[in-house]
LORO-748800 format. One record per residue (C-alpha): x, y, z; residue in one letter. Coordinates in steps of 0.1 Angstrom, whole numbers, padded with zeros to 4 digits. Each point is the difference from the previous one (the first is absolute). Example, Ala and Ser with C-alpha at 12.3 -4.5 7.8 and 13.67 -1.06 7.14 Angstrom:
REM LORO-748800
SITE      px      py      pz   type
SITE    0123   -0045    0078      A
SITE    0014    0034   -0007      S
This chain:
REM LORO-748800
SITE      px      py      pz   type
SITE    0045   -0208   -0144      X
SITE    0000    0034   -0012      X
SITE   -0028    0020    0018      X
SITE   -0029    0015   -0021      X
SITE   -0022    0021    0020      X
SITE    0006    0029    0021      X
SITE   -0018    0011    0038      X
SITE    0015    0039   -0009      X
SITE   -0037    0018   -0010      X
SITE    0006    0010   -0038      X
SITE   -0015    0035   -0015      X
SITE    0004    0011    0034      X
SITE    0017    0034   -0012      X
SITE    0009    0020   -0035      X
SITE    0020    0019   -0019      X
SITE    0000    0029    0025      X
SITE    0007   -0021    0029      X
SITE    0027   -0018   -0018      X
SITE    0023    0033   -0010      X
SITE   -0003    0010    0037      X
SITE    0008   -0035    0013      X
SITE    0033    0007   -0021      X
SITE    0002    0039    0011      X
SITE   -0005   -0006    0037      X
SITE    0027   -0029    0000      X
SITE    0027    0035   -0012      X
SITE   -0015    0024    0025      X
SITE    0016    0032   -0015      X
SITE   -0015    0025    0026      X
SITE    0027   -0027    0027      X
SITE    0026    0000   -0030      X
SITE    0002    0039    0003      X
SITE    0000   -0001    0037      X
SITE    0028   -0022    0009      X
SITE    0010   -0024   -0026      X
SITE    0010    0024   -0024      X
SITE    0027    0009    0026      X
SITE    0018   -0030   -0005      X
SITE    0007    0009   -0041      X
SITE    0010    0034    0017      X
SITE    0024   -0013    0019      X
SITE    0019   -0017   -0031      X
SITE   -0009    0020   -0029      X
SITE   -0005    0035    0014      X
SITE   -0009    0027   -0024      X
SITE   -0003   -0029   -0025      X
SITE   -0031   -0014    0022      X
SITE   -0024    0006   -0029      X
SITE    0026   -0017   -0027      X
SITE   -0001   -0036    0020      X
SITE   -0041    0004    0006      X
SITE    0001    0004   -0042      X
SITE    0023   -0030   -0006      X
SITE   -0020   -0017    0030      X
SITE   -0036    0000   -0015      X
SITE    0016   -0008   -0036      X
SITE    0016   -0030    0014      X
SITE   -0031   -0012    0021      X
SITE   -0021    0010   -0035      X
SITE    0021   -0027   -0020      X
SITE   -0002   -0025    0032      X
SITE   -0041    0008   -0006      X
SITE   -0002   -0014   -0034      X
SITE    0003   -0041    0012      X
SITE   -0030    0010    0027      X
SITE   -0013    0016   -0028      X
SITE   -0001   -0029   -0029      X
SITE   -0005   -0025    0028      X
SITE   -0027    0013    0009      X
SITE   -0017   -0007   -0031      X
SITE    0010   -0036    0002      X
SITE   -0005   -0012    0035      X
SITE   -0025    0013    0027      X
SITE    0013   -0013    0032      X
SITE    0004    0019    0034      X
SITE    0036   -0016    0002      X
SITE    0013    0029   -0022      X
SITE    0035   -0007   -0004      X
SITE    0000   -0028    0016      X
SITE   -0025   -0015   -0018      X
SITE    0019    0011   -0037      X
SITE    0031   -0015    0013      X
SITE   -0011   -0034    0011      X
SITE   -0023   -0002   -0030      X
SITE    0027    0008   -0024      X
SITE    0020   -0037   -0004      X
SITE   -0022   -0032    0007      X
SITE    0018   -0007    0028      X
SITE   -0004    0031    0018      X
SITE    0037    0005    0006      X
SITE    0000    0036    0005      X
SITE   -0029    0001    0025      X
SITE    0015   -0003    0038      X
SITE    0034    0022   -0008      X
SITE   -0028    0025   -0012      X
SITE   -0022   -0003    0032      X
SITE    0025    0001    0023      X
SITE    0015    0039   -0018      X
SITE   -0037    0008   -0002      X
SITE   -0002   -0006    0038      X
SITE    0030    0017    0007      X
SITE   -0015    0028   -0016      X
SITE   -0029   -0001    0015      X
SITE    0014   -0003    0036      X
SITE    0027    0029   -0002      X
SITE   -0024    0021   -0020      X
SITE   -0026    0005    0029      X
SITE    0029    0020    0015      X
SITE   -0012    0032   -0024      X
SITE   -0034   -0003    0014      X
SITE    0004   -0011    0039      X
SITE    0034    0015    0005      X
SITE   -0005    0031   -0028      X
SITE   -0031    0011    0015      X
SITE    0013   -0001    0036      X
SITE    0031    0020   -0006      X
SITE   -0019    0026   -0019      X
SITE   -0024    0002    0029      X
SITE    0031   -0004    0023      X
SITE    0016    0029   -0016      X
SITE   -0023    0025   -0007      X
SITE    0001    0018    0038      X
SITE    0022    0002    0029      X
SITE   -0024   -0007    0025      X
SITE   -0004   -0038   -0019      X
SITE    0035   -0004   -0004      X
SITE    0012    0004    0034      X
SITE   -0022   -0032    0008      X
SITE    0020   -0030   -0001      X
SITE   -0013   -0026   -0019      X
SITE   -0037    0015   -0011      X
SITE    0007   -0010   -0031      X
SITE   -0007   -0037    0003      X
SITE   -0031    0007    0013      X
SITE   -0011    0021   -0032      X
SITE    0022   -0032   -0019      X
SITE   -0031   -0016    0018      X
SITE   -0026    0015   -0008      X
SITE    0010   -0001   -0039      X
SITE    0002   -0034   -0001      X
SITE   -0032   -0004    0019      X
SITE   -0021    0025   -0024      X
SITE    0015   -0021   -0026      X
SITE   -0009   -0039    0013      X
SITE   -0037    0017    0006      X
SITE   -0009    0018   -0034      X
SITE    0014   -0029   -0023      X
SITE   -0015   -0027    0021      X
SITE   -0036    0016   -0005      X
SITE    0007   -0009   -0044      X
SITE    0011    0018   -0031      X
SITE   -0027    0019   -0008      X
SITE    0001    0026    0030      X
SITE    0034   -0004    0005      X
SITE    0006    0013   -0034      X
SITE   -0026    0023   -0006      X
SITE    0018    0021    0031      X
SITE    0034   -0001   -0018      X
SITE   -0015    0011   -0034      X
SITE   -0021    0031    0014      X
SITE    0032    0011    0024      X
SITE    0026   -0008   -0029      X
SITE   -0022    0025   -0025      X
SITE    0000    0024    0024      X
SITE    0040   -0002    0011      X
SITE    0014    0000   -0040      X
SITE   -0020    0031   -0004      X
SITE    0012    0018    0031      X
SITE    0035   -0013   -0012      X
SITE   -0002    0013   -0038      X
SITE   -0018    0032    0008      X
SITE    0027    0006    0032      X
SITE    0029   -0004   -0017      X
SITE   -0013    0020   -0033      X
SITE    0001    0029    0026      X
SITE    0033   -0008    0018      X
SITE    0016    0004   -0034      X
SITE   -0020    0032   -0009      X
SITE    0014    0017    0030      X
SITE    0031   -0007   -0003      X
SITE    0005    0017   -0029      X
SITE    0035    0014   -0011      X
SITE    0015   -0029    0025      X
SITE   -0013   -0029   -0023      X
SITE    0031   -0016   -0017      X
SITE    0011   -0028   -0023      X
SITE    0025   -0010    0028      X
SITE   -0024   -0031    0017      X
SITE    0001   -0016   -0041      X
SITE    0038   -0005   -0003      X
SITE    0014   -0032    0001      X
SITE    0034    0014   -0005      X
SITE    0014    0033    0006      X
SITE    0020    0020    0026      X
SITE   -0033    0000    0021      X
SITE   -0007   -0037   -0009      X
SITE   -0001   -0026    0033      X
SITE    0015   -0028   -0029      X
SITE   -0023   -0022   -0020      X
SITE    0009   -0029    0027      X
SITE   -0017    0019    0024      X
SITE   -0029    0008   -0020      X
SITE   -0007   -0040   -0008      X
SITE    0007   -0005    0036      X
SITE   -0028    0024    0011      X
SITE   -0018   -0015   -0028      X
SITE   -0006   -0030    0017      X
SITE   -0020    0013    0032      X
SITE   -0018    0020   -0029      X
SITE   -0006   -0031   -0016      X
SITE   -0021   -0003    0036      X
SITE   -0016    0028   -0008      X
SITE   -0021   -0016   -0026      X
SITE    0002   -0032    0013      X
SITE   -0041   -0011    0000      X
SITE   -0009    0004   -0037      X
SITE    0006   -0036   -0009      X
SITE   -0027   -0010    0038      X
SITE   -0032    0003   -0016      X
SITE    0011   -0035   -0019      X
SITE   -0009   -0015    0033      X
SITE   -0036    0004   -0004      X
SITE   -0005   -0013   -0032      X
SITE   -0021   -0024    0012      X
SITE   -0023    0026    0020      X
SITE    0002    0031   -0027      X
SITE   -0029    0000   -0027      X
SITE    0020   -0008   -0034      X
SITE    0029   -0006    0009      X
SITE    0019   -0010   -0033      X
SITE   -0013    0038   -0008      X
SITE    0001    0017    0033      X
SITE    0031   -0013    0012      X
SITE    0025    0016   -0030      X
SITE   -0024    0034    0001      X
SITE    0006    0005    0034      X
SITE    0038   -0001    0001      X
SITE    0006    0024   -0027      X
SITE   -0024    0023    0015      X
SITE    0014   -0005    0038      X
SITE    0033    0004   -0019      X
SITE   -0006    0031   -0019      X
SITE   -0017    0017    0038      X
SITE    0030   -0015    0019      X
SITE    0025    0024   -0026      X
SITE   -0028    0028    0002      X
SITE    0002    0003    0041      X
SITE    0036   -0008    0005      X
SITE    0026    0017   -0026      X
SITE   -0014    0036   -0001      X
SITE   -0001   -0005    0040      X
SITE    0038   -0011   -0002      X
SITE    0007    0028   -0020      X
SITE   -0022    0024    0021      X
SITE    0022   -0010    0032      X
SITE    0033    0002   -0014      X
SITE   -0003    0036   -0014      X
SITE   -0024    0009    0030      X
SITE    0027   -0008    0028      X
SITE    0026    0012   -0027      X
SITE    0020   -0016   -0022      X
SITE    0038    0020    0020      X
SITE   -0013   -0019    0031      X
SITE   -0013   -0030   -0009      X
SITE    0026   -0019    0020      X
SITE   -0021    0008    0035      X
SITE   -0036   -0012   -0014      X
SITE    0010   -0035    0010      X
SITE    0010    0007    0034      X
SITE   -0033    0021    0008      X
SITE   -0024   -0020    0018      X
SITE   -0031    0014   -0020      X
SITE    0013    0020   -0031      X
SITE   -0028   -0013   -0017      X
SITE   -0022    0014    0022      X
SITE    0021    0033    0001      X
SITE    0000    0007   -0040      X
SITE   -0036   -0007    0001      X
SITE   -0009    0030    0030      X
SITE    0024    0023   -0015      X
SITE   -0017    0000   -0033      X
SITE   -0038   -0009    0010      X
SITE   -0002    0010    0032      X
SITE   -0014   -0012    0031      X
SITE   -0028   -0016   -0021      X
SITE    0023   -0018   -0027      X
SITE    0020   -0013    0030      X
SITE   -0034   -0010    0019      X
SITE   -0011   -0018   -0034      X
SITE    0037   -0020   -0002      X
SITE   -0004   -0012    0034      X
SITE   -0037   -0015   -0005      X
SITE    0006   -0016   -0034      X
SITE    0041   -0015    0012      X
SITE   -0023   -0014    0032      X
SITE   -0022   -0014   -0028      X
SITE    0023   -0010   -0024      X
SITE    0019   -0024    0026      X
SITE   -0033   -0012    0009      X
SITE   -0013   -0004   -0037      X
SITE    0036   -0020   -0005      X
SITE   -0007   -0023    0029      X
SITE   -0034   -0008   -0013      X
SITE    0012   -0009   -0040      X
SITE    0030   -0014    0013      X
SITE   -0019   -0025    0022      X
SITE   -0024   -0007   -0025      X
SITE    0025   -0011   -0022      X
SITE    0018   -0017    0025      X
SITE   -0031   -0024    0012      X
SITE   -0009   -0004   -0034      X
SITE    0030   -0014   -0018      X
SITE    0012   -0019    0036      X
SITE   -0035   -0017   -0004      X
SITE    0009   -0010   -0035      X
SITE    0034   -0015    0007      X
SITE   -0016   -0018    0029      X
SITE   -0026   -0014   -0026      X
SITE    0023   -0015   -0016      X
SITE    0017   -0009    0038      X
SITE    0036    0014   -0016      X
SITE    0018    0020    0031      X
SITE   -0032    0005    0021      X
SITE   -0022   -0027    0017      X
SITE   -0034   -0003   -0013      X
SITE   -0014    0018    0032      X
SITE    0015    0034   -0013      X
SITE   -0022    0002   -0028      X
SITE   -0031   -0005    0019      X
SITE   -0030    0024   -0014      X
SITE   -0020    0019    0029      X
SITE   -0036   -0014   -0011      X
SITE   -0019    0031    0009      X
SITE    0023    0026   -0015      X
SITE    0023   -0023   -0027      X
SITE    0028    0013    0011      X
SITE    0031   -0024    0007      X
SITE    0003    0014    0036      X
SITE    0025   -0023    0014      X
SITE    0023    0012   -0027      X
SITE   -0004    0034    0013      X
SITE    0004   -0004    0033      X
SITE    0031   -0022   -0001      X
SITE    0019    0022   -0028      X
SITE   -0010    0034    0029      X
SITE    0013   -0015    0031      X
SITE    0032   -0011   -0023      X
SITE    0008    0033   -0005      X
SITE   -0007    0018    0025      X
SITE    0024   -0021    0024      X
SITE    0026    0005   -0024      X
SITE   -0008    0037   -0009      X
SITE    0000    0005    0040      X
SITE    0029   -0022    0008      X
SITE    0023    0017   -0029      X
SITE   -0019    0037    0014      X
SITE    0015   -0004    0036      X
SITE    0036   -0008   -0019      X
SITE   -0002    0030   -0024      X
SITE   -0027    0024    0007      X
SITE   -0032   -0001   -0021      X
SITE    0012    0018   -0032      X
SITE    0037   -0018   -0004      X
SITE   -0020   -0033    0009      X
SITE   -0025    0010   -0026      X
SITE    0029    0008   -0029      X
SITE    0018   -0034    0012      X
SITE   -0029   -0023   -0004      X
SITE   -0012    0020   -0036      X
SITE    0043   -0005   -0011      X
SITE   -0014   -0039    0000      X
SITE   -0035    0008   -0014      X
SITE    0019    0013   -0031      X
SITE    0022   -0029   -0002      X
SITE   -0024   -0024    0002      X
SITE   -0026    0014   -0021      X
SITE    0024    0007   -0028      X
SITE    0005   -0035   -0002      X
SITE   -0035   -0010    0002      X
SITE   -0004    0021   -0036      X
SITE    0029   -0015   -0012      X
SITE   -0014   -0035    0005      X
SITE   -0034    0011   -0014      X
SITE    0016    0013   -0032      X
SITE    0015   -0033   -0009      X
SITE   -0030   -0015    0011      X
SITE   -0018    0020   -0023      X
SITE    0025   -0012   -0031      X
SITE   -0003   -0039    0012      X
SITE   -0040    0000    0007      X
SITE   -0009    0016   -0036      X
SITE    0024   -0024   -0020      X
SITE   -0018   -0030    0023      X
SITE   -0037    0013   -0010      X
SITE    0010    0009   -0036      X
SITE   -0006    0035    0005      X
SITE    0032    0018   -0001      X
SITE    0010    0033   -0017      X
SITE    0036    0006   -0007      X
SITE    0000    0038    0013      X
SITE   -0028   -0005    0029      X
SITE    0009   -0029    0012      X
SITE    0041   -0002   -0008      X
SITE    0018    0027   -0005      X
SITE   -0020    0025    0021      X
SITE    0001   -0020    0034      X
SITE    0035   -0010   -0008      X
SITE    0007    0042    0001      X
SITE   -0017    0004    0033      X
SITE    0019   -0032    0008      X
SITE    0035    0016   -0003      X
SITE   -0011    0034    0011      X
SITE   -0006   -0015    0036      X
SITE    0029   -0020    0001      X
SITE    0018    0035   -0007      X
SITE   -0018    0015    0028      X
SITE    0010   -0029    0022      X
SITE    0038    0004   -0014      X
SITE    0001    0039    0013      X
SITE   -0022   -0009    0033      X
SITE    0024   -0027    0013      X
SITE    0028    0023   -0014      X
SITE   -0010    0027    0023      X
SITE   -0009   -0017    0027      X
SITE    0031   -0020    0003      X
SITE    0022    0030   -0006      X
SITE   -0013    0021    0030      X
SITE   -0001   -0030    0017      X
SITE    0038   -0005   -0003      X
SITE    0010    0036   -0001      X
SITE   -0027    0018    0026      X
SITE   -0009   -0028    0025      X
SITE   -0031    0012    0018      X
SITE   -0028   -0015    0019      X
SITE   -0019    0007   -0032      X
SITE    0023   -0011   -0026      X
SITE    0007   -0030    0019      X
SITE   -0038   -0006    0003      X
SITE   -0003    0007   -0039      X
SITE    0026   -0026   -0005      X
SITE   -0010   -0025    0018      X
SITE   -0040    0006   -0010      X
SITE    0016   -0005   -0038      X
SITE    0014   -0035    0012      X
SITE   -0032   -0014    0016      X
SITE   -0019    0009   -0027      X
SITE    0021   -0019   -0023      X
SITE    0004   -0026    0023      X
SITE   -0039   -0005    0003      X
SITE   -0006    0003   -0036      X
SITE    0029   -0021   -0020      X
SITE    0010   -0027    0033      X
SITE   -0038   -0002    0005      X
SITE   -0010   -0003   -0027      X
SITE    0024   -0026   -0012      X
SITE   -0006   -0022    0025      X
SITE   -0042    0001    0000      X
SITE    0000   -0006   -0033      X
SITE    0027   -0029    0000      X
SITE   -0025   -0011    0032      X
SITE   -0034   -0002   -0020      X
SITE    0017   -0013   -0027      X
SITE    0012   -0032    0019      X
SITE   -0023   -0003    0020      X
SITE   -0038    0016   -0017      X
SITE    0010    0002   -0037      X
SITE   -0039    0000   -0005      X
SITE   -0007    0033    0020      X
SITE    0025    0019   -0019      X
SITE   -0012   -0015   -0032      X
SITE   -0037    0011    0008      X
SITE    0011    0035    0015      X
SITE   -0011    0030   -0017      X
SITE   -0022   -0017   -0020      X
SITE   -0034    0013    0010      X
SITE   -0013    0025   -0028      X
SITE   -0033    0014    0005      X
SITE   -0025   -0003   -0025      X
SITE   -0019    0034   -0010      X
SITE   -0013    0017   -0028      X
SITE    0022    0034   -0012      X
């Protein structure tokens, strides 16, 4: 029996809420800080060139959220449009479980990102062992607290802190650039070239900037809290969309030129060259500022990212596909799913701390986000097909909206994948490493997980509960738009 009422409080939030629920899922104020250092450490001077092809990549992945929104409100998200898409919710359990892997390995940004940077920034911190899992710790406990106490407070932190952070961003690196002057170049948007890194490298770093901007599609998962929602939903990813590229590829930019293009090679090996452009340019208050809104931004990350979590983890166990019934149970004071929450923190952070003693913090943290990519790449890839299926099934599908543009950012990721795995499997063959290896065998798992789990759920509930898959996904909220 399909399920026709909801315990999530609806017009508990807006439009406002909703763009920053998107925004504080990509966190660019952290992206600067340390994930950017990733891209730097495949692409080099051509850093800003794979945050370009990143967000234009993500952009076309945003138009199934996008047109989905305006046909389903259900906090599944892509769950939710994948198991709705076929009457027998085939595509449902291989799409939770890459969600979950996501969702998992993607807390490393926030619980390992944030205690690297803080484990980073001074001497004095760094030369005691193992203070980094208590401020791994203390993350995921500010996180647990804030989203259990409901959406509305939760987000109305991220949205005031997130305005605040794209501003400091834009307005920083408008003046980075400025100063550099004569020392600006055309070098960093070559994708060929004597000073080139090689467009393989460039996709490669494209996929950890695909992480970047990973978060605009979240607000989806509140469609059945958000006022509007077959209105609000599609608004507020093309404006978190259009901040996203506003905070993050003049800051790319701003970096590459502002360490300097000849010696690009050592940004990725500094422990804070973030930080460093930032206080050579702005000064002991611009560098102040960068610390304060990175603390934030992991912090605003945490938040959105656990909101989303609980939210679509309480639809799937609605519909009792992956997760027991008992996941999804709603907090009656503060309707908040909080056993969702609480589970998905304590998940990560034994992993994030586990794969932290192997690796350090930051390799851990650039490990674990190697998987995030995978996983979530393939979560948009399912959701794009979905997209074409569910619209010929309702009656409502448009050849270039629904067909041909999904099937574009279709075979765009499955490029992405093609040079990732590439990469990954060459250095892994011809510079064995701790790291490499760990890349490696982080690509395996994730597959593993997605395509053996997946598989064999789905062949499960299909034997066994052909009813729950049929049923899953259904739930569509009724409101006016």
């Amino acid at each position: 029996m399909v399920i026709t009422n909801t315990k999530l409080k609806r017009n508990s939030v807006g439009l406002t809420q909703g763009v920053f629920q998107s925004l504080g899922q990509v966190a660019p104020a952290a992206d600067i800080a340390i994930l950017l250092v990733a891209s730097f450490s495949i692409s080099g001077a051509q850093t800003v060139m794979s945050v370009i092809i990143g967000w234009i990549i993500y952009a076309l992945w945003m138009i199934t959220p996008y047109e989905f929104s305006k046909l389903k409100s259900n906090s599944g998200s892509y769950y939710a449009y994948a198991a709705g898409a076929t009457d027998k919710g085939r595509l449902g359990p291989i799409t939770a479980l890459s969600f979950m892997y996501y969702d998992i390995t993607g807390a490393a940004f926030g619980i390992l990102g944030l205690s690297a940077f803080i484990f980073l920034m001074a001497p004095s911190v760094t030369s005691i062992p193992y203070l980094w899992i208590l401020f791994a710790g203390m993350f995921t406990a500010f996180i647990i607290i804030v989203t259990y106490l409901g959406i509305r407070p939760s987000l109305n932190y991220t949205a005031i802190a997130g305005l605040l952070e794209i501003m400091f961003l834009l307005i920083g690196s408008i003046i980075i650039i400025i100063r550099v002057g004569a020392h600006n170049s055309v070098v960093p948007f070559e994708v060929s070239g004597p000073y080139s890194i090689g467009f393989s490298s460039i996709m490669f770093a494209s996929v950890f900037s695909i992480l970047d901007f990973t978060g605009s599609g979240v607000v989806t998962t509140i469609s059945e809290e958000i006022s509007k929602p077959k209105k609000n939903i599609g608004k507020s990813i093309v404006i978190a969309m259009i901040l996203t590229a506003v905070a993050l590829i003049p800051a790319a930019y701003a970096l590459t030129v502002g360490w300097g293009v000849s010696s690009i090679g050592s940004f990725a090996t500094h422990s804070d060259a973030g930080l460093t452009v930032f206080s050579r340019y702005l000064g002991p208050v611009g560098l102040v500022l960068l610390i304060v809104f990175t603390i934030n931004s992991y912090l605003s990350n945490g938040v959105s990212k656990a909101t989303a979590v609980s939210r679509w983890w309480y639809s799937a166990a609605r519909d009792h596909v992956v997760f027991p019934e008992t996941i999804g149970k709603i907090n009656e004071k503060h309707h908040s799913p909080a056993n969702a929450v609480v589970i998905w923190a304590l998940l990560s952070f034994v992993l994030d701390v586990v794969m932290g003693l192997i690796f350090g913090p930051l390799s851990a943290a650039f490990v674990l986000e190697a998987g995030t990519g995978i996983s979530i790449i393939i979560v948009h890839m399912i959701a794009n097909t979905s997209l074409t299926i569910y619209t010929k099934r309702v009656d409502k599908f448009n050849l270039l909206k629904h067909g041909i543009l999904p099937s574009i950012a279709t075979i765009v990721g499955l490029i992405v994948v093609y040079f990732t795995m590439s990469n990954i499997f060459t250095k892994y063959f011809t510079a064995p490493s701790a790291v490499n290896d760990a890349y490696f065998a982080s690509f395996i798992i994730t597959i593993l997980w997605i395509l053996g789990g997946g598989i064999v759920v789905t062949l499960y509930y299909r034997m066994k509960k052909p009813e729950i898959l049929r049923d899953a996904g259904e739930f569509n909220m009724k409101s006016k738009i």
